[in-house]
C-alpha positions in Angstrom: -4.7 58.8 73.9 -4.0 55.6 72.6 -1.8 53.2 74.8 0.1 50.2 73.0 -0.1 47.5 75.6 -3.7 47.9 76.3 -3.9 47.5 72.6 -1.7 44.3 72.2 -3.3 42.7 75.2 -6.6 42.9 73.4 -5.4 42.0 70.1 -2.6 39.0 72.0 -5.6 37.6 74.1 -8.7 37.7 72.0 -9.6 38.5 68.3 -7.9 40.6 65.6 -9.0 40.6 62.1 -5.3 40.5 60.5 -4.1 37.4 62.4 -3.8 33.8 61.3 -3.0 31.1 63.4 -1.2 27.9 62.1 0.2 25.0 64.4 3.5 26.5 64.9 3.2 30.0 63.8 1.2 33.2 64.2 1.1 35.8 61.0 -0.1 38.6 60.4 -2.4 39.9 57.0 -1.7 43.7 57.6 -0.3 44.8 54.3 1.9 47.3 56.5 3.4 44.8 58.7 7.3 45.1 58.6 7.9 41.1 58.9 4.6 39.4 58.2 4.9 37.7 61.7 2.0 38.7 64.9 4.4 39.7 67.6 4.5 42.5 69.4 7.5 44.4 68.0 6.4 44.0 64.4 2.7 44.6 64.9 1.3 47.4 63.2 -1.8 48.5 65.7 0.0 48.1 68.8 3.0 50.5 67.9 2.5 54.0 67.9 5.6 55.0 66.1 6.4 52.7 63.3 7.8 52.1 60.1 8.4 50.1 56.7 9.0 49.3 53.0 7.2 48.7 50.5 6.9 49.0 47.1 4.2 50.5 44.4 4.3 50.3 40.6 8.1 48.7 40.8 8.7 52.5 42.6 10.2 51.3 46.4 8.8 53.7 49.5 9.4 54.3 53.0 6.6 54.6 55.0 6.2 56.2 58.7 4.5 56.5 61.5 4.2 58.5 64.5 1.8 58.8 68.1 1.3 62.0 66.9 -0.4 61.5 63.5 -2.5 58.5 64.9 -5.7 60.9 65.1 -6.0 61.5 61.1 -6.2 58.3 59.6 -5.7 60.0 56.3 -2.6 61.8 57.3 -1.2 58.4 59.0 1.2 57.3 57.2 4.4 59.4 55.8 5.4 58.1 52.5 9.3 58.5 51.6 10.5 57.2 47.6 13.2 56.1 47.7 16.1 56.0 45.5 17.0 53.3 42.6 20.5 53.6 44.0 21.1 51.0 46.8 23.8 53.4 48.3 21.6 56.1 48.8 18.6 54.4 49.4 20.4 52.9 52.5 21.3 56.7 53.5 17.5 57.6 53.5 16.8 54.7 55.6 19.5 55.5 58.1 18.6 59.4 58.0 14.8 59.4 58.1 15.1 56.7 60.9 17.8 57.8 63.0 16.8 57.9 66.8 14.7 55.3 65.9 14.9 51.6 67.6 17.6 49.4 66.0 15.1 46.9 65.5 12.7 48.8 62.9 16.3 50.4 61.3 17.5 46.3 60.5 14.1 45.2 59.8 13.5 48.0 57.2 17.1 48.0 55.2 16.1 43.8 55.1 12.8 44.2 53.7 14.3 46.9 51.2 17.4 44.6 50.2 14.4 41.7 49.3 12.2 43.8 47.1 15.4 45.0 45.5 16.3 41.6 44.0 12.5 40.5 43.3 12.4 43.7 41.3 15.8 42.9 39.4 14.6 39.0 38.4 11.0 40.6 37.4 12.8 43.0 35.1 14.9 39.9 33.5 12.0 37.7 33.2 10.2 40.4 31.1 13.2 40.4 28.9 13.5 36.8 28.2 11.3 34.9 26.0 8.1 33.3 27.8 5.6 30.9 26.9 2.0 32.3 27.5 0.1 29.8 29.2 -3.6 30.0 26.9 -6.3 27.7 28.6 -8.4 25.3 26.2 -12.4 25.8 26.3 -13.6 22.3 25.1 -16.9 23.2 25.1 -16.3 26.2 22.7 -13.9 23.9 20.5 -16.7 21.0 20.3 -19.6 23.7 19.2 -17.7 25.4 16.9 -16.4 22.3 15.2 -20.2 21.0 14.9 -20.6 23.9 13.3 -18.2 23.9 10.8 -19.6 20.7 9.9 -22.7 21.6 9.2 -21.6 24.8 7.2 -19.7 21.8 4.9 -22.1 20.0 4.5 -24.9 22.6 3.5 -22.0 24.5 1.3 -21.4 21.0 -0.8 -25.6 21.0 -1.2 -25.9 24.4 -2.1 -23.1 24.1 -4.9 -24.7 20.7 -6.1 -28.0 22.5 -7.0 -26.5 25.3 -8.4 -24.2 23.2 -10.4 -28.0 21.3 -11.6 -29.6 24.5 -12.1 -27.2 26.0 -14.6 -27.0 22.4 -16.5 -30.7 22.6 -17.0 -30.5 26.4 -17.6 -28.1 25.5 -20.6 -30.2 22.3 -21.9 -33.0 24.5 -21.9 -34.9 22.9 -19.7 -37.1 26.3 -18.7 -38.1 28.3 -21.2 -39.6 31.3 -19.5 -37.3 33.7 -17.5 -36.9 33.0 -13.6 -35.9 35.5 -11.0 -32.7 34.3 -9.2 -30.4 36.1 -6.7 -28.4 38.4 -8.7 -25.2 37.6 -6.9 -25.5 33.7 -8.3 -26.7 35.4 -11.7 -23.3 37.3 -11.3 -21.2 34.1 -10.3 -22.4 32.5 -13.3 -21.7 35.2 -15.8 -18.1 35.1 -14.6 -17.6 31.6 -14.4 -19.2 31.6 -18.4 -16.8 34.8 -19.0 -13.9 32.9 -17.7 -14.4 29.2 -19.8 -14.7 31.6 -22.6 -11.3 33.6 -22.2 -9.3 29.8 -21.2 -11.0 28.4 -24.6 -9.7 31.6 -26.7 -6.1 31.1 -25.1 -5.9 27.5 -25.6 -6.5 27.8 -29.6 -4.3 31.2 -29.8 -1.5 28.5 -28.4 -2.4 26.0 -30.7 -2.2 28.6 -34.0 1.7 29.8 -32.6 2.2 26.2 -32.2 1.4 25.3 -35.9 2.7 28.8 -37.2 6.1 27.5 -35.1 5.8 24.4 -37.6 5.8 25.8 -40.8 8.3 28.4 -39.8 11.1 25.4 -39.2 10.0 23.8 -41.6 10.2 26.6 -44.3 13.7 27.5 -42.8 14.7 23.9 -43.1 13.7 24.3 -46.8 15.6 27.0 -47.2 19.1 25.8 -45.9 18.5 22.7 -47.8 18.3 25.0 -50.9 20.9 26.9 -50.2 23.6 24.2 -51.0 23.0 22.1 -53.5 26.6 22.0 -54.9 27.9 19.9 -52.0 24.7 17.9 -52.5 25.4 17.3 -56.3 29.2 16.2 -55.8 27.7 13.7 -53.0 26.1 12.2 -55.2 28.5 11.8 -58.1 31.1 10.5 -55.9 28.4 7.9 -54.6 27.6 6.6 -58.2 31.3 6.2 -59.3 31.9 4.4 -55.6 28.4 1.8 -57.1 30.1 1.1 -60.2 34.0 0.4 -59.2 31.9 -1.9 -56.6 29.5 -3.2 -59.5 32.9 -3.6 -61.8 34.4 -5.6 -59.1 31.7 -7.9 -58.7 31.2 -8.8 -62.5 35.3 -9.6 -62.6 34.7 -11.5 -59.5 31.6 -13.3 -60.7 33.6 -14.3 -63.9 36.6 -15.6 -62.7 34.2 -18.1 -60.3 32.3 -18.8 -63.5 35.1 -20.3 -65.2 36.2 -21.9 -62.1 33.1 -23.3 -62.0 33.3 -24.9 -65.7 36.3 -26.3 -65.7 35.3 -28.5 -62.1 32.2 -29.7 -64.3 34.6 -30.9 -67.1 36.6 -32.4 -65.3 33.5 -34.4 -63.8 31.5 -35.4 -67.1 35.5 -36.8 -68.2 35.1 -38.9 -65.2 32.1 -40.1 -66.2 32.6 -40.9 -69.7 35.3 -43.1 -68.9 33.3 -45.0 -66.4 30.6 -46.1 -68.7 30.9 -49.2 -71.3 32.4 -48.8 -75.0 28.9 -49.4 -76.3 27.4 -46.5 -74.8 30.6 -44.3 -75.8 29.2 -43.3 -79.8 25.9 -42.7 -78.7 27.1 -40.4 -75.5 26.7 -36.8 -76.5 29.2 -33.7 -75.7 28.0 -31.9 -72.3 26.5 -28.9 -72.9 27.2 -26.2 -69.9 25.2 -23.3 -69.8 26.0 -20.2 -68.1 24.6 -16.7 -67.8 27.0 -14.3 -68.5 27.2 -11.4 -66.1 25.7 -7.9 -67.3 27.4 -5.0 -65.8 25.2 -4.9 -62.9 25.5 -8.4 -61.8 24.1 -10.0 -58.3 26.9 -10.2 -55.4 26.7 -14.7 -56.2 26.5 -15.5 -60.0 24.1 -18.0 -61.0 24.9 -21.0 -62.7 23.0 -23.7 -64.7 24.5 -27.2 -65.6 22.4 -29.6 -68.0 23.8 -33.3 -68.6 22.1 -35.2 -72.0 23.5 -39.0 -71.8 21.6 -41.4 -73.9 21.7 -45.2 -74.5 22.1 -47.4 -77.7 19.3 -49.7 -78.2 20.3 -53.5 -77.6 19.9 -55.6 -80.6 18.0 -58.8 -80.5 19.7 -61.9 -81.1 17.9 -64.0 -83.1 17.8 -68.1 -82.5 
């Protein structure tokens, strides 16, 4: 029979696998322990009839134990769910524990009342949005960024010699027939195939382009040959508009001609007067010449004045 004070003396007094000592405290490992504390009332081992709560898979349970089942170890421990209704739950608790101490009874609605809430803010958290904390391997990150490097580099090479290869291919650098890799024979053919189709596209736009051209400019001919009566009266009113402006110009040109001739006149009068009476038979008349204006005459008339005077010779006086 098992006796719970020779049990907590030896457990109290000298080793026990579950217990941890601190400088103020005493606790206990025991994943059944109802308060996590070594002391006699709460310990596990040294209570034959015993009970607690604790919870599995978010499901809470009540768990008993009795002197009586102490012999099967597999049969130890009654388990008891309980349900997600505090009310009730609390009900189990009081019912499956009712002549037990008062102790156990508090202790066990306390420890159910705590995983309650831990449960509730679990279930929130899961709702909300978290960050996921993803630790960074630097070793990893430096290799594989070596080796994208080198892939680069040897990528950059291995397109440089094919780019040379096909140059000389099309020079005709190698006459005879070389095996290459068929999928590089195949890259090439596209590569070819597509050149050729952007070629063909570019002069199919440039032939709609000039058919564009001399469709406008057929269509311009054609409005322009549709009305030549307004065309023809546009120009007859612009030749009768030259020649009133030509017929006032003339009339204009005249009337400053005469203008013009009568000033001179007046100063070859001047002139004769102001020269001796010796010189006055031999003076000739002033000739004025003047263009007269033809229909289409300039915007200024032109005019040209000759003067003719000449000098008797003196006669020698004899002595």
């Amino acid at each position: 029979m098992q006796h719970d004070d020779v049990v907590w003396s030896i457990i109290n007094k000298s080793f026990c696998s579950f217990k941890v000592n601190t400088k103020t405290q005493r606790f206990c490992r025991n994943e059944y322990n109802l308060t996590g504390l070594c002391s006699r009332a709460s310990c596990p081992l040294a209570n034959s009839q015993y009970a607690t709560v604790r919870e599995e898979n978010g499901i809470i349970y009540l768990f008993m134990k009795t002197a009586e089942r102490v012999a099967f170890p597999k049969n130890m421990w009654e388990k008891v769910k309980l349900s997600r209704n505090f009310e009730k739950a609390i009900y189990q608790i009081n019912e499956n524990l009712l002549y037990w101490p008062g102790f156990l009874k508090s202790k066990c609605k306390q420890r159910f009342i705590k995983i309650t809430q831990y449960l509730i803010r679990m279930r929130k958290l899961r709702l909300r949005r978290q960050k996921k904390l993803v630790p960074l391997q630097r070793k990893i990150e430096r290799r594989e960024k070596r080796r994208e490097e080198k892939a680069l580099i040897a990528a950059k090479l291995d397109t440089a010699i094919e780019k040379q290869l096909m140059a000389r291919l099309k020079q005709g650098m190698y006459n005879d027939i070389y095996n290459f890799p068929q999928k590089v024979f195949d890259k090439a053919i596209e590569e070819v195939e597509v050149e050729g189709e952007s070629e063909a596209e570019s002069e199919d736009e440039k032939e709609d382009e000039v058919e564009r051209e001399v469709e406008m400019e057929l269509e311009a001919d054609e409005r322009e040959a549709n009305r030549p009566e307004f065309i023809a009266a546009d120009s007859d009113e612009d030749d009768d508009i030259e020649e009133a402006s030509q017929s006032d110009e003339s009339d204009s040109g005249h009337r400053e001609e005469v203008q013009l001739s009568d000033s001179f006149q007046s100063d070859a009068s001047d002139i004769e007067d102001a020269t001796p009476s010796t010189s006055k038979k031999s003076s000739k008349t002033k000739s004025v010449k003047s263009d007269k204006p033809d229909k289409k005459a300039k915007r200024r008339p032109r005019v040209e004045i000759e003067y003719e005077v000449e000098d008797e010779p003196r006669q020698r006086v004899r002595a």
